[in-house]
N, C-alpha and C positions, 0 to 999 in steps of 0.2 A: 649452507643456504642462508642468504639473508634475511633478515625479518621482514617479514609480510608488513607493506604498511597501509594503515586503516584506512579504513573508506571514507573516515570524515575529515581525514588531510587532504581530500579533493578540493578544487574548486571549482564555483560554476560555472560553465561556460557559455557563452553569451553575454553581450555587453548591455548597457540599460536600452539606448534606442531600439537597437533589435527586438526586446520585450516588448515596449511601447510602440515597437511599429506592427507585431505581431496581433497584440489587443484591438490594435484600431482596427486592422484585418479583419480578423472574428467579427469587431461589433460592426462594421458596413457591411461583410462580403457575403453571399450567401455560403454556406459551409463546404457543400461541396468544393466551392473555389480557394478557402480555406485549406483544405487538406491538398489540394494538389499544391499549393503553395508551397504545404508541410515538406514536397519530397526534395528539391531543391535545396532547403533548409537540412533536411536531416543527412544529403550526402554532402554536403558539407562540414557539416560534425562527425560525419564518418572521414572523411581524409584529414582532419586536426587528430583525432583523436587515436593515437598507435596506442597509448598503454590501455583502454580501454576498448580496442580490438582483440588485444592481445587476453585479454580477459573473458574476452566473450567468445573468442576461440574455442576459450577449455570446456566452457558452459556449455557449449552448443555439440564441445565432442562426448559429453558427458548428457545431454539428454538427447543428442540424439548421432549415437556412433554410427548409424549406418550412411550417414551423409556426410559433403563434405561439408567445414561449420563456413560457412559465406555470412559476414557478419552484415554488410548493406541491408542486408532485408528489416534485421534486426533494428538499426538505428533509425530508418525511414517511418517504420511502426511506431516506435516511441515517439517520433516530431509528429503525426497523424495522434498518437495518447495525449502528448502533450497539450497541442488545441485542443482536445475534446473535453481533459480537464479543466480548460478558462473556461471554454464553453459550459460546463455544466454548473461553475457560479455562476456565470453569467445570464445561466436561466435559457438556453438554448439547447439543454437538450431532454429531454421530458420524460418522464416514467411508461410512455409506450414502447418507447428505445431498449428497456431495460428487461430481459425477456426471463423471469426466474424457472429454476429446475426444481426437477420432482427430489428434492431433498427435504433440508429442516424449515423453508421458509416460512408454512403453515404454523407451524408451533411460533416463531419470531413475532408473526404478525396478531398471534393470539394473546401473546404476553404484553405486546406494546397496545391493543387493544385494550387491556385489562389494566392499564395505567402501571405497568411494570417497567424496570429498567433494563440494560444487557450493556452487555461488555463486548465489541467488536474487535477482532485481532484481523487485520490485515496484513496485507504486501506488496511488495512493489511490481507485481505479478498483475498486468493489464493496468486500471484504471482505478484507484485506490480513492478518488478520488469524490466516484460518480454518488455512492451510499449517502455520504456526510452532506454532500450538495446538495442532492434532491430529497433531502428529511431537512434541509434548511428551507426550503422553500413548500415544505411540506406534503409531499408529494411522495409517499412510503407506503401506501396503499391502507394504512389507517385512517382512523377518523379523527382524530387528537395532531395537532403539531408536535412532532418530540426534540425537544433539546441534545442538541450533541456537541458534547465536548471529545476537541481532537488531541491528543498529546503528539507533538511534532518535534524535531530536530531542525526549530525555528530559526537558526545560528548560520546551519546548511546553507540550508536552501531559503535564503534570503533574499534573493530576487526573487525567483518563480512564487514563493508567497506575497512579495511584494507587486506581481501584477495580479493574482488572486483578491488581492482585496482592490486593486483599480477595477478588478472584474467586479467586484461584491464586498462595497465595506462594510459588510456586516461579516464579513469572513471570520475575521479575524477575532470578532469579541470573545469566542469559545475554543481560542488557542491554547496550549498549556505547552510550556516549552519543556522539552523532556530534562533540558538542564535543571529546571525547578522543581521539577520532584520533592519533595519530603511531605514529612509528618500533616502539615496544613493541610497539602493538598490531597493526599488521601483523604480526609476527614471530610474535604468540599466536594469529592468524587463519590463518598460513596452516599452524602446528600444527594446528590445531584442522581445516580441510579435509584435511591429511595422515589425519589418525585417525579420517577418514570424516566428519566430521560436516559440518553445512548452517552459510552465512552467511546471513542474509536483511538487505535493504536496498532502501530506497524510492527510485526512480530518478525521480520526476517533480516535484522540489520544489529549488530552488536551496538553496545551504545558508547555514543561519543564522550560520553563522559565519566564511565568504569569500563572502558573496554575490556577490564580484566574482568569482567563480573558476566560470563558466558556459562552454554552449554555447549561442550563437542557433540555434536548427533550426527549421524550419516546421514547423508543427503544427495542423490545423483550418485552413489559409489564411492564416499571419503568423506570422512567429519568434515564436518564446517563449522564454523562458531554463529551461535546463534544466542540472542536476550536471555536472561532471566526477568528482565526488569517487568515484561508485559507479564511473565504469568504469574510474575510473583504479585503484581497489580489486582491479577485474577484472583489469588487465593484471600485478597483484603477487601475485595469487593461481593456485599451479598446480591450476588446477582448471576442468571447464567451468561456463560461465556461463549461466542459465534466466530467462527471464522470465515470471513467473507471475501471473497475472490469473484470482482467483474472484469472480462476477457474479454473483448472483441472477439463476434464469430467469426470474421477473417481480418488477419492482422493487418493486413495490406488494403482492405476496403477502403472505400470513401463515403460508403453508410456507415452511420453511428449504430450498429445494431450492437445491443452489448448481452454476454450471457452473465445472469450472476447466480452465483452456487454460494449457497451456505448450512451449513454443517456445524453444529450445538456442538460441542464440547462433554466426552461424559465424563470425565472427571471430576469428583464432588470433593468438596475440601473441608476435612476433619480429622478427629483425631489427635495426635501427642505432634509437638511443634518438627521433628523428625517423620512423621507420618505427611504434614504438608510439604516437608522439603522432598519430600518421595513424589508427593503428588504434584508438586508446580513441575519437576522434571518428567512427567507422566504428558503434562498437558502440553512440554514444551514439545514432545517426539510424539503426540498427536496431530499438533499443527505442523509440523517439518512435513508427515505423512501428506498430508493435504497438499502442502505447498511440493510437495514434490509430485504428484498426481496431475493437479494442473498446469505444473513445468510440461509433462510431458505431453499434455494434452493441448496445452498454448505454447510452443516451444520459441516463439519470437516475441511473449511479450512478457519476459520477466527481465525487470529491468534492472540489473545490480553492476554496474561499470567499472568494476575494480576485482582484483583474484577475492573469488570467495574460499577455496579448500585451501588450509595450511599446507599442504603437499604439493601444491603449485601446480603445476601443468599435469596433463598424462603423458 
């Protein structure tokens, strides 16, 4: 079998105007006219795109066997996520959108009240987006503005952050490029959670810059490789850790209704330096659990366009 190649040898697709004609969109049209725009747009990138049909095949026979995988659905949902993300720099779309569950929310909103920090782990599962946005414009259901720093794969996704900050140039001040990692910036993160503020960080993508530095966890029915780097982030930051997942209640709407779930982390990190390597591999097959729950329960909005399982197809 060949080797699998990574997911950050992609590139992006879509050219600059396209970007630029999409933001003017957003910022004149009203939304709804927006997203119907969106479908046009997304079955487009669905007939360019064969090796990532081909990927989202396996995905889709894998969360959900009992159908057949019709991958359109899937892409036209992500060009409808996609606006929704400019939109929510650009301050369009507002914390009544944002409908939280009877989970950990209460305890998040008690600590960030308390002038406390957290550690967000996300995924490319719905709208990753919408948290960091509307705690920028402060609008998190507390009563304190909270700072958020995002750790990103800045290099990536170079455009789409490039019209994020045409959305909102304040976007960008509390970027941290996942390439830059080290010793400093630990030390400026976990300031930065001391004096309350949020980290947010995507937990379901190997990284582009040790891709050898993985966990194999089951996921859908077959390892997949997944970070070490967020939870080893985790066990250097004194702060608890969230995993946070906003879904569209229906993937194909053209309301912005968003559900957002989040779920605290109990794994506590102590003990002999063997006891935390135990433990960040605890936290990493915590959050897989999660992200695989809401795979099943949003099955058109996890968005990963390239083979995720070493074992390729079923």
């Amino acid at each position: 079998m060949a080797e699998k190649e990574h997911w950050s040898n992609q590139h992006e697709k879509g050219k600059g105007w396209m970007r630029a004609i999409t933001l003017f969109c957003i910022r004149i049209l009203p939304g709804i006219v927006v997203r119907i725009f969106a479908i046009p747009v997304g079955f487009f990138f669905w007939l360019i795109s064969g090796p990532e049909r081909k990927a989202i095949v396996n995905y889709l026979k894998r969360v959900r066997p009992d159908r057949k995988p019709y991958t359109l659905p899937l892409f036209l949902a992500f060009s409808i996520t996609i606006i929704e993300k400019v939109e929510s720099w650009a301050g369009k779309i507002k914390f009544g959108k944002i409908h939280f569950q009877q989970d950990d929310i209460t305890e998040i909103w008690k600590e960030l009240e308390a002038g406390k920090g957290a550690l967000l782990i996300c995924s490319h599962l719905g709208n990753m987006e919408m948290l960091r946005a509307i705690a920028e414009y402060g609008e998190i259901g507390v009563s304190r503005k909270v700072p958020v720093v995002s750790i990103v794969d800045f290099e990536i996704t170079a455009g789409f952050n490039r019209m994020i900050e045409d959305a909102n140039s304040s976007s960008m001040v509390n970027i941290i490029s996942a390439f830059d990692i080290g010793p400093d910036t630990i030390l400026m993160l976990q300031e930065h959670v001391a004096k309350g503020g949020i980290v947010v960080i995507a937990g379901d993508r190997s990284s582009a810059k040790t891709p050898d530095h993985n966990f194999d966890i089951d996921f859908l029915g077959a390892e997949a490789q997944f970070p070490q780097g967020p939870f080893i982030i985790a066990s250097l930051l004194d702060c608890p850790a969230y995993f946070v997942f906003a879904a569209r209640q229906k993937a194909l709407s053209v309301s912005a209704e968003y559900n957002m779930h989040i779920h605290k982390s109990r794994v506590e990190f102590s003990g002999s330096r063997g006891e935390k390597k135990n433990q960040i591999r605890q936290m990493a097959e915590e959050f897989v659990l999660c992200l695989e729950k809401y795979c099943n329960k949003y099955p058109l909005q996890w968005y990963n366009f390239y083979e995720y399982w070493e074992k390729g197809d079923l």
